[in-house]
C-alpha positions in Angstrom: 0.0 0.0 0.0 1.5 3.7 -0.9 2.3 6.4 1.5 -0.8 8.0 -0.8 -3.2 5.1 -0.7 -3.0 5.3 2.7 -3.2 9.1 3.3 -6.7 8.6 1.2 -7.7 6.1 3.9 -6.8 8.1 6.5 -9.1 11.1 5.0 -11.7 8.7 4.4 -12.0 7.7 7.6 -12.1 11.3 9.4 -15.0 12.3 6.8 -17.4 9.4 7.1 -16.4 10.5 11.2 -17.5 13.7 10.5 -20.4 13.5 8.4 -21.4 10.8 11.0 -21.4 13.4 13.5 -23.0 16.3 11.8 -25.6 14.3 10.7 -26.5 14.1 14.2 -26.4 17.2 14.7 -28.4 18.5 11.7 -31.0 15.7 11.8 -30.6 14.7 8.6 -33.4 12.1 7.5 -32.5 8.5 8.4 -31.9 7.3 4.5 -30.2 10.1 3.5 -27.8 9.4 6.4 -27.4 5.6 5.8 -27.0 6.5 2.1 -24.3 8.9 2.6 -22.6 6.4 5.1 -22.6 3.7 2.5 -20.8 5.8 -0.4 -18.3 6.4 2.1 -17.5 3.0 3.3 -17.3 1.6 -0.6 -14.7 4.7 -1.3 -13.1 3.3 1.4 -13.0 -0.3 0.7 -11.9 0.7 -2.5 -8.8 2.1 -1.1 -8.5 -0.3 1.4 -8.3 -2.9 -1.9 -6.9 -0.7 -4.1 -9.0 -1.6 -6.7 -11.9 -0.1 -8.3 -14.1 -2.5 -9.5 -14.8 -3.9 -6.3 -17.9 -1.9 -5.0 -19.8 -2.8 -1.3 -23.3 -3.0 -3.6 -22.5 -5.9 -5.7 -22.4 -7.6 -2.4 -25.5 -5.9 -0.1 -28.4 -6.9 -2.6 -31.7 -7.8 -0.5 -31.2 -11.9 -1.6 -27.4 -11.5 0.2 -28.6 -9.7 2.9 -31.4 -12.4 3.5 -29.0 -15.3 3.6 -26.9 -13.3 5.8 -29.7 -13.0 7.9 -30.9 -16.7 7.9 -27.2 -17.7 8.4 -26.1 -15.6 11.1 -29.0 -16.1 13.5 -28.1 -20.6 13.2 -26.3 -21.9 16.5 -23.6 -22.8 14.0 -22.7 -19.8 12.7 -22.9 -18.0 16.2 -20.4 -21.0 17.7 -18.3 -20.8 14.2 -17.9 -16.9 14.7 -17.4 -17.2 18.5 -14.3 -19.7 17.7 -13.2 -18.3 15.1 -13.2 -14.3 15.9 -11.0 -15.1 19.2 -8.9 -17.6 19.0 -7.7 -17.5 22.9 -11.4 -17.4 23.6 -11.4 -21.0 21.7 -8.7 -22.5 23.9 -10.3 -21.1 27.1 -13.7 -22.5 26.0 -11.6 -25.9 25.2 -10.5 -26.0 28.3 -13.5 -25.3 30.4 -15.0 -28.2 28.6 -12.7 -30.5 30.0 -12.7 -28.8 33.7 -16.1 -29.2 33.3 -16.7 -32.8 31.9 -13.4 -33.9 35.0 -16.1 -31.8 37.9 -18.8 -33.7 36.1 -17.3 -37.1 36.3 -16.0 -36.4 39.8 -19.7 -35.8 41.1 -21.3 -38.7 39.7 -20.3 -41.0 42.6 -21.7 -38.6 45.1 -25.0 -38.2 43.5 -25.6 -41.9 42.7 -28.1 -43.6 44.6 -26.3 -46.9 46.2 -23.6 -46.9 44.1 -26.0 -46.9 41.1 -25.9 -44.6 38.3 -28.9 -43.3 36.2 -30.3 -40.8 34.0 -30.8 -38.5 37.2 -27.4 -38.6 38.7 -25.6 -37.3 35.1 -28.7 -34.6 35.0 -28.0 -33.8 38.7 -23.6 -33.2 38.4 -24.3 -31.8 34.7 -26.9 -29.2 36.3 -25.1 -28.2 39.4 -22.1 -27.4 37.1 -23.7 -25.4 34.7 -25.6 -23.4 37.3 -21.9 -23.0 38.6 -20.8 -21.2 35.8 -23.5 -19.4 35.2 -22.9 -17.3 38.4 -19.2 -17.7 38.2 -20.4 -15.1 34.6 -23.0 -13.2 35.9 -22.6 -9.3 36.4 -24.7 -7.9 39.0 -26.7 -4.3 38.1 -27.6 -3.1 41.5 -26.6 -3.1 45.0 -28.9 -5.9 46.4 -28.4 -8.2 43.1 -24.5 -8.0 43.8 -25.3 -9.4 47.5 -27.5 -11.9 46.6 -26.0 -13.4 44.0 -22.7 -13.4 46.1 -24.0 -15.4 48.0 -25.7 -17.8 45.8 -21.9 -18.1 44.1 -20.1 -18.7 47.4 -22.7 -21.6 48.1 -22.6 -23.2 45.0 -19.0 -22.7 45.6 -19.2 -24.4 48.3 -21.4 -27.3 47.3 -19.3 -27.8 44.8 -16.2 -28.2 46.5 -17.7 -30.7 48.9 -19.3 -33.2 45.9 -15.6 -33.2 44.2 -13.5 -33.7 47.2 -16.0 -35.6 49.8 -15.6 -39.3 47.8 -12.0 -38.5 47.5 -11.6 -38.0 50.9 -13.8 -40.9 51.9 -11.8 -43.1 50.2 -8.8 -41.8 51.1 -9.5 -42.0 55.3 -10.8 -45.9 54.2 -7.6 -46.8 53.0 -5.7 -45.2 56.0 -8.4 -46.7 58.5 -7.2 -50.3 56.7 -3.4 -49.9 57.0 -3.9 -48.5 60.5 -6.0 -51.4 61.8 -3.4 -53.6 60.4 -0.4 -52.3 61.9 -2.4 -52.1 65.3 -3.6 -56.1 64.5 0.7 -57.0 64.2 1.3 -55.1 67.5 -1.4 -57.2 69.3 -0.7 -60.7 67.8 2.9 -59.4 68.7 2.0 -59.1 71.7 0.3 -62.4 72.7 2.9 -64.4 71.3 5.2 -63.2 73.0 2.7 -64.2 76.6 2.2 -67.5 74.5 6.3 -67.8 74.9 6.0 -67.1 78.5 3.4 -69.6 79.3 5.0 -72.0 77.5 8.4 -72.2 79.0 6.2 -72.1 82.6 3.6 -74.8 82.1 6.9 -77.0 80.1 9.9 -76.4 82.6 7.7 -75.5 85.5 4.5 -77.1 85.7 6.1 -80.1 83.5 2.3 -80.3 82.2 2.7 -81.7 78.3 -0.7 -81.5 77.5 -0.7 -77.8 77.9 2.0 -77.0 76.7 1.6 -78.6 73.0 -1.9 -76.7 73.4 0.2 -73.5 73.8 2.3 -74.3 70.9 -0.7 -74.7 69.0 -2.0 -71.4 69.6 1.5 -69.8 69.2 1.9 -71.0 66.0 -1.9 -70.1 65.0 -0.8 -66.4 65.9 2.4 -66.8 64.2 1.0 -67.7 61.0 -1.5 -64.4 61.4 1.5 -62.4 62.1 3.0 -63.5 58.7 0.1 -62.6 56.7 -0.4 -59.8 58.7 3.1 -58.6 58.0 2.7 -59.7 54.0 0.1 -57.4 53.8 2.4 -54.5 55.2 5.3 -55.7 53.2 2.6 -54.4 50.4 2.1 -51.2 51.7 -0.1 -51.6 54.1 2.3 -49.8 56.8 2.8 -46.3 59.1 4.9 -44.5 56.0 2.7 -45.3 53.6 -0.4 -44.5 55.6 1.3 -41.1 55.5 1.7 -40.7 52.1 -1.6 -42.0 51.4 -2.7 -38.8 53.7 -1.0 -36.6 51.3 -2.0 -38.1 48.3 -5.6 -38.0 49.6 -4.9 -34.4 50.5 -3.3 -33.4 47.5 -6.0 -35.1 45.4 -8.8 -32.9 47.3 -7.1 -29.5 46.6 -6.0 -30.5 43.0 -10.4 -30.7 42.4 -10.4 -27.3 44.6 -7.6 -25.6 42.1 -10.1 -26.7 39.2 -13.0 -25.2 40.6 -11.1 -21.7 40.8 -9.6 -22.1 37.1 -13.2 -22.7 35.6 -14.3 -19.6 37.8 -11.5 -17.3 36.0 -12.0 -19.1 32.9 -16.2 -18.4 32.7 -15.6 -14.7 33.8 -13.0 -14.1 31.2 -15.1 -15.2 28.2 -18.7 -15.0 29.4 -21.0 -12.3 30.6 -24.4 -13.4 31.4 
């Protein structure tokens, strides 16, 4: 484009600017106005172009403008524009839609009934998260609106934060509960065998009762064997350390869904306005 092409622009603009605005003030009839504007924008697409031929009128015919019209109004095209107009708002959108579907997912266990689920627990999860982040976009107008809807936000907020993290947490406190209850089942059986020991050498090199004693032995070596499966199980995991870092995994799980929730909250307000 020349330095004089684009000088022509330039003046192009400033008078379809200024004819705007004295056509306001001189109100000037509506056509004559929209008329006016329109002889201006094809001397400036012209220029834009730099070519001649092309002319703004060979496209606006009433047929054109009626497919234009039918088109633009179709979910598609709004979606297509939306996507393609903004193309960060695209990966934002993309990745709200997987936040979304993970929350979804993630509440589907606490809204089943007995484990179960059914056309009424994916409705339930699905509908808690869109009402989610349809506050997490809405603008307030007045005073009162901004306090109620506050609050409606913090306790969906809050709702939400509980479905996500209460089965991961349940699960998590189960698995501890287990390797707990093991490690305090070794320290017991532990515990009587070594009284089983102590009975034995009494009612053998004491009491010089046989009977007895093989019945001791018997028991010993009952407990014995239910320490060595006891202690297998540990030998799997099932011990103090990892009961720990099961703690922080169950933890870290928990605040990973609650990071989520705050992403899809800053994601929704930075594309949608409702």
């Amino acid at each position: 484009m020349s330095i004089k092409n684009g000088k022509e622009i330039v003046d192009q603009i400033k008078k379809i600017k200024n004819d705007y605005e004295a056509n306001l003030e001189t109100n000037e009839s509506i056509i004559q106005e929209k008329l006016s504007f329109l002889d201006r924008l094809n001397k400036l697409v012209t220029l834009i172009l730099n070519d001649e031929s092309i002319s703004i009128y060979d496209v606006l015919t009433q047929e054109n403008i009626e497919i234009w019209n039918i088109r633009r109004n179709t979910f598609k095209y709004k979606v297509k524009s939306f996507l393609t107009k903004n193309l960060s708002n695209s990966l934002y959108l993309l990745l709200l839609l997987t936040i979304t579907a993970f929350l979804v997912s993630e509440a589907l266990g606490f809204y089943a009934i007995d484990g179960i689920l059914s056309t009424k627990t994916y409705v339930k999860a699905i509908l808690t998260e869109v009402c989610f982040i349809f506050l997490s976009g809405y603008r307030s107008n007045t005073k009162v609106e901004l306090v109620l809807v506050g609050a409606l936000r913090v306790s969906i907020f809050c709702l939400m934060m509980f479905v996500i993290t209460s089965q991961v947490l349940l699960d998590g406190t189960k698995d501890i509960g287990n390797t707990d209850s093991i490690t305090e089942q070794v320290e017991l059986i532990e515990n009587q065998i070594k009284e089983k020991e102590k009975n034995i050498i009494y009612y053998r090199d004491v009491k010089k009762w046989s009977i007895t004693t093989k019945q001791l032995i018997k028991d010993k070596d009952v407990l014995v064997n239910k320490l060595l499966e006891l202690k297998q199980e540990q030998g799997k995991g099932s011990n103090s350390q990892v009961s720990k870092l099961i703690k922080y995994r169950m933890y870290g799980r928990a605040i990973f869904r609650i990071m989520l929730l705050f992403i899809s909250v800053l994601i929704t307000r930075r594309i949608f306005k409702f």
